[in-house]
C-alpha positions as CSV (number, residue, x, y, z in Angstrom):
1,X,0.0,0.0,0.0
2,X,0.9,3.3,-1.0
3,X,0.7,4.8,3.0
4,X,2.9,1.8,3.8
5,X,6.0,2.8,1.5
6,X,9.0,5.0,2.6
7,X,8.9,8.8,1.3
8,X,11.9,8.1,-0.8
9,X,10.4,4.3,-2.2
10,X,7.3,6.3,-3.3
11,X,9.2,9.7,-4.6
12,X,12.1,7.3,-6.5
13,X,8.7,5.1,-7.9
14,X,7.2,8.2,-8.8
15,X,10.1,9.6,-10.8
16,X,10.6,6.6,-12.5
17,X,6.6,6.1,-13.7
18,X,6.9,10.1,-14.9
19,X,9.9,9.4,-16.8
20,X,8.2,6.2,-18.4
21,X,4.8,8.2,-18.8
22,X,6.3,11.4,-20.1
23,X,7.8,8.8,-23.0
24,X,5.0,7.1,-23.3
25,X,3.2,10.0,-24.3
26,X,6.0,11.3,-26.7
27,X,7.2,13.6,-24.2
28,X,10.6,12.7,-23.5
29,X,12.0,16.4,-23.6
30,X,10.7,17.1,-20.1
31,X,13.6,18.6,-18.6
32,X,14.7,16.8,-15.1
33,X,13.8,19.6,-12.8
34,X,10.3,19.3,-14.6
35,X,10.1,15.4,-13.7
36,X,11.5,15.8,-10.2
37,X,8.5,18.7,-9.7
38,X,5.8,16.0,-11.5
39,X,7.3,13.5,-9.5
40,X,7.0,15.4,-6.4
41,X,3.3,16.4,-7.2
42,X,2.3,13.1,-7.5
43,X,3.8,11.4,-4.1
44,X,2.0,13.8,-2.3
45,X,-1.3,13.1,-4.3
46,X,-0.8,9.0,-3.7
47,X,-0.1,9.9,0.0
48,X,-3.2,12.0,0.5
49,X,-5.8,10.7,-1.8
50,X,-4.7,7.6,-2.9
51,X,-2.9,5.7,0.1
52,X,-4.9,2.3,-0.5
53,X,-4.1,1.7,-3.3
54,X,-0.6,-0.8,-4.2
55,X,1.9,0.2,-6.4
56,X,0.7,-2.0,-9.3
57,X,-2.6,-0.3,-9.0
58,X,-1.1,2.7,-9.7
59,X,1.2,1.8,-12.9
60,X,-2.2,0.0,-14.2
61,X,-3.5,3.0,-14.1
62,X,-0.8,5.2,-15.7
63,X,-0.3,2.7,-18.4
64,X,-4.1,2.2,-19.3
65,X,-4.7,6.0,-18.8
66,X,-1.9,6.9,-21.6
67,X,-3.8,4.4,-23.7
68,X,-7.1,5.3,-23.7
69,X,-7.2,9.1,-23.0
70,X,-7.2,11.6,-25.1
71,X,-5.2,13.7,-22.8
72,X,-1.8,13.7,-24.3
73,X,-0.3,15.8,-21.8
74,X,1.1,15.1,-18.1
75,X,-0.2,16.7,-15.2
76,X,-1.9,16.6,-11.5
77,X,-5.5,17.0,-13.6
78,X,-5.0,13.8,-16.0
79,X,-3.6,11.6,-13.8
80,X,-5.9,12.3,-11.4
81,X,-8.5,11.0,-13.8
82,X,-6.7,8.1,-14.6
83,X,-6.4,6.8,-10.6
84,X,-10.1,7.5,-10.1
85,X,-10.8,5.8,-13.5
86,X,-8.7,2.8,-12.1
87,X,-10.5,3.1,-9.0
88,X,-14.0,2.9,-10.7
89,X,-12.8,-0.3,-12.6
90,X,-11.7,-1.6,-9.4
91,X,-15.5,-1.2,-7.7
92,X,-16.9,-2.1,-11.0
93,X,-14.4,-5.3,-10.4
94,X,-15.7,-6.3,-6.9
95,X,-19.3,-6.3,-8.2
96,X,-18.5,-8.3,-11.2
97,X,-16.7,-10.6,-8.5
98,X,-20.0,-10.8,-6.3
99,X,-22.5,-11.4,-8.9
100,X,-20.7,-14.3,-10.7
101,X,-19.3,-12.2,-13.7
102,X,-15.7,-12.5,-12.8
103,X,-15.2,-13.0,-17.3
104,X,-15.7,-9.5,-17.5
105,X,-12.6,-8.1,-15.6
106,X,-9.6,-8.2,-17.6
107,X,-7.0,-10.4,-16.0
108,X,-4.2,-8.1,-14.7
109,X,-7.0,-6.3,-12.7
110,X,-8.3,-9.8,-11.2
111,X,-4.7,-10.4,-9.8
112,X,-4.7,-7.3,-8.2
113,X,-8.5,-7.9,-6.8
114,X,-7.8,-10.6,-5.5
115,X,-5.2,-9.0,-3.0
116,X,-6.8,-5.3,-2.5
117,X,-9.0,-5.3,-0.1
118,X,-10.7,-2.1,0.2
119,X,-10.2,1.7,-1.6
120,X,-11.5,4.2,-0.2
């Protein structure tokens, strides 16, 4: 879990999924200061808003969110939308679970049901 992890685990994670996201979305002039800020901006938002959630949860969300947005740009606005995206899918998940539909959750997002508990 995300309020589990060391300040420095989750800022060092965080750099490294901005730096993969920023190429990911063709991006990869961002200067470093400009990551380290992103990177920054976005510990603090998995620490306050998102501390539930498991690492995985949040590269699942990153990678499906440069994927199938049409926001080609990254900031605290889009990812935002991608985490709470991911955690719709993950609600939309444990009902699927409960009512016997488990063929409708794609299979990366099964694994991680399976260990996540609860997201607030």
């Amino acid at each position: 879990m995300i309020k589990k992890m060391s300040n420095d685990e989750l800022e060092k994670n965080c750099l490294f999924l901005i730096g993969k996201t920023c190429s990911d979305l063709g991006q990869p002039n961002k200067s470093d200061e400009d990551k380290l800020q992103l990177s920054l901006s976005l510990s603090i938002d998995l620490k306050t808003r998102y501390s539930k959630f498991n690492w995985e949860i949040v590269e699942l969300a990153f990678e499906d969110g440069v994927r199938d947005s049409e926001e080609f740009h990254l900031c605290p606005r889009n990812w935002c939308k991608w985490l709470n995206t991911m955690k719709t899918k993950i609600w939309n998940g444990w009902h699927n679970q409960e009512n016997g539909n488990a063929h409708l959750i794609n299979k990366r997002l099964q694994r991680i049901l399976s260990t996540q508990k609860l997201i607030n």
